[in-house]
C-alpha positions as CSV (number, residue, x, y, z in Angstrom):
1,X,15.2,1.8,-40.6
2,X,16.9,2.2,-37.1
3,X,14.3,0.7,-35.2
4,X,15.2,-2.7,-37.7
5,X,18.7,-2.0,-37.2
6,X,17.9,-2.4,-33.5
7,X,16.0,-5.7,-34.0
8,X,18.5,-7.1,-35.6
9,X,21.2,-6.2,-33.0
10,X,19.4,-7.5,-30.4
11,X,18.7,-10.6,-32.0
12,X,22.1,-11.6,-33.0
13,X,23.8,-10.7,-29.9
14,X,21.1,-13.2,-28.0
15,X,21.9,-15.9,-31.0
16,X,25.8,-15.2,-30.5
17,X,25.6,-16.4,-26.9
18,X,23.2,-19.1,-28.0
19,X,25.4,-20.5,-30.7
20,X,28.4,-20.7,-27.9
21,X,25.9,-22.1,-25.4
22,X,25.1,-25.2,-27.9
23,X,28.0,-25.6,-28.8
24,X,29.7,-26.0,-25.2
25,X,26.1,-28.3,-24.8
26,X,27.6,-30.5,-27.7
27,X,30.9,-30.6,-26.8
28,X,30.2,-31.8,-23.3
29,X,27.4,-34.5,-24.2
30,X,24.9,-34.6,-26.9
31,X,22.1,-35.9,-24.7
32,X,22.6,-32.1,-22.8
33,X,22.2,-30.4,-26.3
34,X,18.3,-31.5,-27.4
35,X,16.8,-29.4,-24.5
36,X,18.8,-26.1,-25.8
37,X,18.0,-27.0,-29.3
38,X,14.6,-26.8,-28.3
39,X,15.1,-23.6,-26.1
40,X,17.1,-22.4,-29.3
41,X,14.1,-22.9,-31.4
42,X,11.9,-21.4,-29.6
43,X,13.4,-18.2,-29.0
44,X,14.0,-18.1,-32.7
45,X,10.1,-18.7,-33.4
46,X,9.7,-15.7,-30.7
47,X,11.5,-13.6,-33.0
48,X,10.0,-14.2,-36.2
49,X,6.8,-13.2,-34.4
50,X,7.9,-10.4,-33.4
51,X,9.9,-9.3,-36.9
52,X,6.5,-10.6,-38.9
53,X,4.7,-7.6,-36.1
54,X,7.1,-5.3,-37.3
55,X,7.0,-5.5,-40.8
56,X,2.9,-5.7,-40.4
57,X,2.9,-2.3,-38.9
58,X,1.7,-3.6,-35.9
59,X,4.4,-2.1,-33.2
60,X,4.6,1.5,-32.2
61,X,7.8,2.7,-33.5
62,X,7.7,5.9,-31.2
63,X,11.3,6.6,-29.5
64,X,11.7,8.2,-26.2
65,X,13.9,11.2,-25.7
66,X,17.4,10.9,-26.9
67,X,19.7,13.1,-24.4
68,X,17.6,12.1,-21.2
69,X,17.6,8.3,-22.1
70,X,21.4,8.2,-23.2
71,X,22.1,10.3,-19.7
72,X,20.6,8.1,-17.9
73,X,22.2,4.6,-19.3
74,X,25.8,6.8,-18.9
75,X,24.8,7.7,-15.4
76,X,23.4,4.0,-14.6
77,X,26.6,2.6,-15.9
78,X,29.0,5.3,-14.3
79,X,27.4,5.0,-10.9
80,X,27.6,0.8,-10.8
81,X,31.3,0.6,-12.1
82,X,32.0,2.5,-8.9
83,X,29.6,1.2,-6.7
84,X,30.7,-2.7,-7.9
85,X,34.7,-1.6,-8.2
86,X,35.7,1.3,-6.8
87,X,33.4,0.7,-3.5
88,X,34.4,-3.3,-3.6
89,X,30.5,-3.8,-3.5
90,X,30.7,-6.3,-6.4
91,X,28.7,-6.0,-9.7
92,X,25.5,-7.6,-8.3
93,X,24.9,-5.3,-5.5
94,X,26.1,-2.2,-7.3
95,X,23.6,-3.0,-10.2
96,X,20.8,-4.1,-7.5
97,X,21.2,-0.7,-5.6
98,X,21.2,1.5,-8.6
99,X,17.7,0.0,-10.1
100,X,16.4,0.5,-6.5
101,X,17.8,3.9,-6.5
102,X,16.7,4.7,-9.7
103,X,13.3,3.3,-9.2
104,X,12.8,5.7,-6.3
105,X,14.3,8.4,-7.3
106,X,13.7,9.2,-11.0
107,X,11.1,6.3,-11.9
108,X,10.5,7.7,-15.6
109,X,14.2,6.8,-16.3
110,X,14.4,3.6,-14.2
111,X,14.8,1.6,-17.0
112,X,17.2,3.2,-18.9
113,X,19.3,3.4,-15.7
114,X,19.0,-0.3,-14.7
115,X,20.3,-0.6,-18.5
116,X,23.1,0.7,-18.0
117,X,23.8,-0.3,-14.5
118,X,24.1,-3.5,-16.4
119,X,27.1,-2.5,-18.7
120,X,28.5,-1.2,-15.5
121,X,28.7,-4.9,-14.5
122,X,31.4,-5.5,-16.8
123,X,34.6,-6.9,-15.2
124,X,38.1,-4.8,-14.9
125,X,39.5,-7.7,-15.9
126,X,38.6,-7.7,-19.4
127,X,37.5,-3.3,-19.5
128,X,40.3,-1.9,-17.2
129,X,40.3,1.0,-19.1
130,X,38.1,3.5,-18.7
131,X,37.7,4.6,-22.3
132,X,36.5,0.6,-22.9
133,X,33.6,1.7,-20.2
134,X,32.5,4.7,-22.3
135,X,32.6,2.9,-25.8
136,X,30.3,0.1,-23.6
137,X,28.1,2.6,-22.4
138,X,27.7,5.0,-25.5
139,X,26.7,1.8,-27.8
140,X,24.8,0.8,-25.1
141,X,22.9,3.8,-25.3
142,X,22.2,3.7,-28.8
143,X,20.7,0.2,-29.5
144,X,18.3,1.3,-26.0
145,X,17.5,4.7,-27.6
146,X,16.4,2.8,-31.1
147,X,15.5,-0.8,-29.6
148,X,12.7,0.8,-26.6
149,X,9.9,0.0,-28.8
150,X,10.9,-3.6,-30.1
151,X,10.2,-6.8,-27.6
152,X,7.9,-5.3,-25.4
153,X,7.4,-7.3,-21.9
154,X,10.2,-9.7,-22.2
155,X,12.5,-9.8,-20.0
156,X,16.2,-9.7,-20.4
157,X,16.0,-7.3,-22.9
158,X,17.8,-4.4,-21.2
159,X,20.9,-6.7,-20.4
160,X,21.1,-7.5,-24.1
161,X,21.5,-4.3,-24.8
162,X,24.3,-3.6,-22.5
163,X,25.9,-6.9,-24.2
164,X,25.7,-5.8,-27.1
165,X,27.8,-2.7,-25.7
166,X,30.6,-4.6,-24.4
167,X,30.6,-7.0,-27.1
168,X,31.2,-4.1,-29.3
169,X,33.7,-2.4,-26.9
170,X,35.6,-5.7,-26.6
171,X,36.0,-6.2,-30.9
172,X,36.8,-2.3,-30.9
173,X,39.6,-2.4,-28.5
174,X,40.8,-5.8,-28.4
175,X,40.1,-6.1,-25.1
176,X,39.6,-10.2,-23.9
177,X,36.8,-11.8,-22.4
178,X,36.5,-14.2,-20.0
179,X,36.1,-18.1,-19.5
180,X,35.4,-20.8,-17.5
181,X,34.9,-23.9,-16.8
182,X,31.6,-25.9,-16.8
183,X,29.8,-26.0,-13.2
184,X,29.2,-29.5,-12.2
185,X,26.5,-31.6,-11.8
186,X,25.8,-30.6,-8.5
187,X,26.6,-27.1,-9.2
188,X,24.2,-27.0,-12.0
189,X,21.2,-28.6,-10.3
190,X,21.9,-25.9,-7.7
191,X,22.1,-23.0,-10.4
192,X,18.9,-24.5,-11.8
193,X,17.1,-24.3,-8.5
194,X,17.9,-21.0,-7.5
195,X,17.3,-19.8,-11.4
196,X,13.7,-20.9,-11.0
197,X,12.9,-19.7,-7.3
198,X,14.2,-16.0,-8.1
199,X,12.4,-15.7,-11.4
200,X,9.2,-16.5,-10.1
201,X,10.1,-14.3,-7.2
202,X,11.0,-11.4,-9.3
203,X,7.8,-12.0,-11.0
204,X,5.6,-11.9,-7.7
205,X,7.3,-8.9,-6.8
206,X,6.7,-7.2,-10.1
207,X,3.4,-8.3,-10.6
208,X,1.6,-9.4,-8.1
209,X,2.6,-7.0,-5.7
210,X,3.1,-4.1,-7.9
211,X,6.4,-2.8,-7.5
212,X,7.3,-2.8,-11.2
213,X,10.2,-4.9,-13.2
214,X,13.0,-3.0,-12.1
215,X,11.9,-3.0,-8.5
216,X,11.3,-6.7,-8.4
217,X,14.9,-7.3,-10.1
218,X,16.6,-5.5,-7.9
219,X,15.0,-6.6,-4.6
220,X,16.0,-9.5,-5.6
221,X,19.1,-8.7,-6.9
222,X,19.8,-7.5,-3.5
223,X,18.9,-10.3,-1.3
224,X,20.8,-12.6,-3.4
225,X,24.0,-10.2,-2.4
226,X,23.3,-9.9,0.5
227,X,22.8,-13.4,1.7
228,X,23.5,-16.0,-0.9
229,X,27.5,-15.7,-0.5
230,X,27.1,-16.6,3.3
231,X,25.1,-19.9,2.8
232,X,27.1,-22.9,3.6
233,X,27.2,-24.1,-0.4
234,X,31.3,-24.0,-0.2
235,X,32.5,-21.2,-2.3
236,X,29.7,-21.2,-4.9
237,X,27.5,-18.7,-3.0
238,X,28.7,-15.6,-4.8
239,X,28.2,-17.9,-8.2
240,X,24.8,-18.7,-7.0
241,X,23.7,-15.0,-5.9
242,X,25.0,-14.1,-9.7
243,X,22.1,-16.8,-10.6
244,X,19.9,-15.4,-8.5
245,X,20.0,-12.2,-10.3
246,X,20.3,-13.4,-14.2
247,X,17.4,-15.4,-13.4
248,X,15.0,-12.3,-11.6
249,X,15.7,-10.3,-15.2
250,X,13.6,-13.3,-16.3
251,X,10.9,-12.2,-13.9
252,X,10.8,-8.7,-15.3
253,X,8.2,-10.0,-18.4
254,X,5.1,-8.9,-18.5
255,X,2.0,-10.8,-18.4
256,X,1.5,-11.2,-22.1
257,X,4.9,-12.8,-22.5
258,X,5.0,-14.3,-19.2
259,X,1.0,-15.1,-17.7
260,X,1.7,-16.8,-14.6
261,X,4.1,-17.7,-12.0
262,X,4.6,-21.2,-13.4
263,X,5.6,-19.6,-16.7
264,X,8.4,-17.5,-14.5
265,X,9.3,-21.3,-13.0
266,X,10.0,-22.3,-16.5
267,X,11.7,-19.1,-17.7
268,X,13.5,-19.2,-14.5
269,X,15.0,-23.0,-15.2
270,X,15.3,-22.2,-19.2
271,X,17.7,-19.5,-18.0
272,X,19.6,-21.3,-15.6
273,X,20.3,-24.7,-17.9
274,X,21.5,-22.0,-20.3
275,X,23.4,-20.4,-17.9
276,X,25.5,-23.8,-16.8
277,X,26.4,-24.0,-20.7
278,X,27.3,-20.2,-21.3
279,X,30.0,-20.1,-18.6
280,X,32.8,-21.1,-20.8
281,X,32.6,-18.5,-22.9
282,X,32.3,-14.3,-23.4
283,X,32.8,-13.8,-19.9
284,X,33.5,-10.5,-17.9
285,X,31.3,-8.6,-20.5
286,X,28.4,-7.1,-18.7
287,X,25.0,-7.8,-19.9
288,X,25.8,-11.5,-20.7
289,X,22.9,-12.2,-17.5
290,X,20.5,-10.6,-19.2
291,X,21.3,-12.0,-22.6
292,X,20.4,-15.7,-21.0
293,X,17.5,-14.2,-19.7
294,X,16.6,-12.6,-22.7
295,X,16.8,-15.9,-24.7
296,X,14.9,-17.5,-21.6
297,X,11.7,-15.1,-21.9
298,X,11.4,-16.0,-25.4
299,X,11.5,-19.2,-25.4
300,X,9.7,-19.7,-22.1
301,X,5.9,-19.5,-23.7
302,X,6.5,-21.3,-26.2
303,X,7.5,-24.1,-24.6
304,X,4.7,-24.0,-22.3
305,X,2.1,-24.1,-24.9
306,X,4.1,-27.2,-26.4
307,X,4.4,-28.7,-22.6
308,X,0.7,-28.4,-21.9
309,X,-0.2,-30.2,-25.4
310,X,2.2,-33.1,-25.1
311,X,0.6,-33.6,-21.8
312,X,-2.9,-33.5,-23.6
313,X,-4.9,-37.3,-24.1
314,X,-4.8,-37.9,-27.6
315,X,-2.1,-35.2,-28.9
316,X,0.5,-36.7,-30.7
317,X,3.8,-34.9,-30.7
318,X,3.8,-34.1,-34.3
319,X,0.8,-32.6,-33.7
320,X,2.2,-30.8,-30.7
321,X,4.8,-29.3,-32.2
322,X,2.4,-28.0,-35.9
323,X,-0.1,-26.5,-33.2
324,X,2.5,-24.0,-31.3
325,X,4.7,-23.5,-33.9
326,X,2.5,-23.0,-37.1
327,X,2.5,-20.4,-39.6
328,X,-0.7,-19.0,-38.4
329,X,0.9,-18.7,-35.1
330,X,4.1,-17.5,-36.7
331,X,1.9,-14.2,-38.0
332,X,-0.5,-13.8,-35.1
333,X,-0.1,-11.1,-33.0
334,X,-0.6,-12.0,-29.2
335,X,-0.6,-8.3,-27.8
């Protein structure tokens, strides 16, 4: 019952910021909108496979240790909120340095750390208190203690979780989120260009060269710090290095979920067009980067399959669209 509980959770946060995202999409020009839709649709297919595995018995529902996988979310979060504010290091590079650190140090708990280094990403703005931080990071804690078995190998999933944290922190204490204003066009084909080059980068690093999700990420995480916000681009670099490291939480899949690098292209781009249209809204809540890359990931094979058959001699799209998302395919299990 908790482990659905946690499914459930998880999906609604993602569909929360998806909702806002086509809705801003709308708003601005309908044309903008059909691509989401289809992104939208996709991830929602994603996740009736993976509830249909569920209630088939076919995921593992074993959970890890409770006090060791709560302490180290608290301690990932504690650590970045000082790192990224009290240290002026920003939330980026605090987050980058503690998956690095914690990938190093205490590899079994990497993941949970990185977790909550990503609630720790939350803005002072909106959490200047520190009892908003805990709330965050205990209901962060949670959904990761009960959700660790559900969506296996996508990535993004770990942000979602600390979302869902501050989201819940924010409707407990009141406490406002952010917004802004749409990027512009040349803004956006930036954000999409930088979204795809560091997901399949991320990718590379986690895959191909074997340094594991959390490594990748933050490697990448940390160039994009490091570097990005000194590249004549005006005063979007630190918007683009932000990018940079949504879009390498992308690159954190697996190879089920994500096979190759052109896959992490597409995630990549999926998660920066959704990125451009989630800017208005639920800002300052950390998390919301790995919530867009969470909806990317699901969405991202999908789509391939339905790219690769459209682009087939003598495939209609009707047909396209009945061969990737069928009922058969809606209960198959590709583990």
């Amino acid at each position: 019952m908790f482990v659905q509980i946690g499914f459930f959770l998880l999906f609604g946060i993602t569909a929360l910021l998806m909702l806002h995202v086509q809705a801003h999409a709308v708003q601005y020009r309908l044309l903008y909108a059909v691509p989401l839709f289809l992104v939208f649709g996709a991830m929602l297919y994603s996740v009736a496979r993976e509830w249909a595995a569920l209630r088939r018995g076919r995921i593992c529902l074993t959970l890890p240790s409770m006090v060791p996988t709560w302490l180290a979310v608290v301690v990932g979060s504690l650590v970045t909120v000082l790192l990224s504010n009290g240290l002026g290091l920003g939330p980026v590079l605090g987050s980058a340095l503690v998956g690095m650190g914690a990938a190093i140090v205490v590899p079994k708990w990497s993941v949970a750390a990185f977790c909550g280094s990503f609630v720790g990403m939350l803005s002072p703005e909106s959490f200047p208190a520190f009892y908003q931080i805990v709330i965050a990071t205990l209901a962060a804690a949670s959904l990761f203690w009960i959700g660790a078995p559900l969506f296996a190998g996508f990535g993004g999933k770990l942000g979602t979780t600390a979302f869902f944290g501050c989201i819940a922190s924010a409707w407990l204490t009141g406490a406002p989120l952010l917004e802004s204003p749409l990027p512009s066009r040349r803004l956006a084909l930036l954000i999409l260009f930088v979204a795809s080059i560091s997901s399949a980068g991320a990718y590379v690093l986690s895959i191909r060269c074997k340094l594991g999700p959390v490594m990748g990420s933050a490697l990448v995480g940390l160039f994009a710090g490091l570097v990005l916000p000194w590249l004549p681009v005006g005063m979007n670099g630190p918007l683009l290095a932000v990018v940079a490291f949504c879009a390498s939480f992308a690159g954190m899949a697996n190879r089920v979920r994500m096979p190759t690098e052109s896959h992490a292209l597409l995630a990549g781009l999926i998660a920066g067009g959704v990125f451009v249209f989630a800017s208005p809204s639920l800002g300052g809540a950390g998390g919301k980067l790995g919530t867009i890359a969470f909806a990317a990931t699901l969405a991202a094979k999908p789509l391939a399959d339905l790219l690769v058959l459209l682009l087939t001699p003598h495939v209609t799209i009707p047909r396209a669209f009945a061969l990737v998302f069928s009922w058969k395919g809606l209960r198959a299990r590709d583990r």
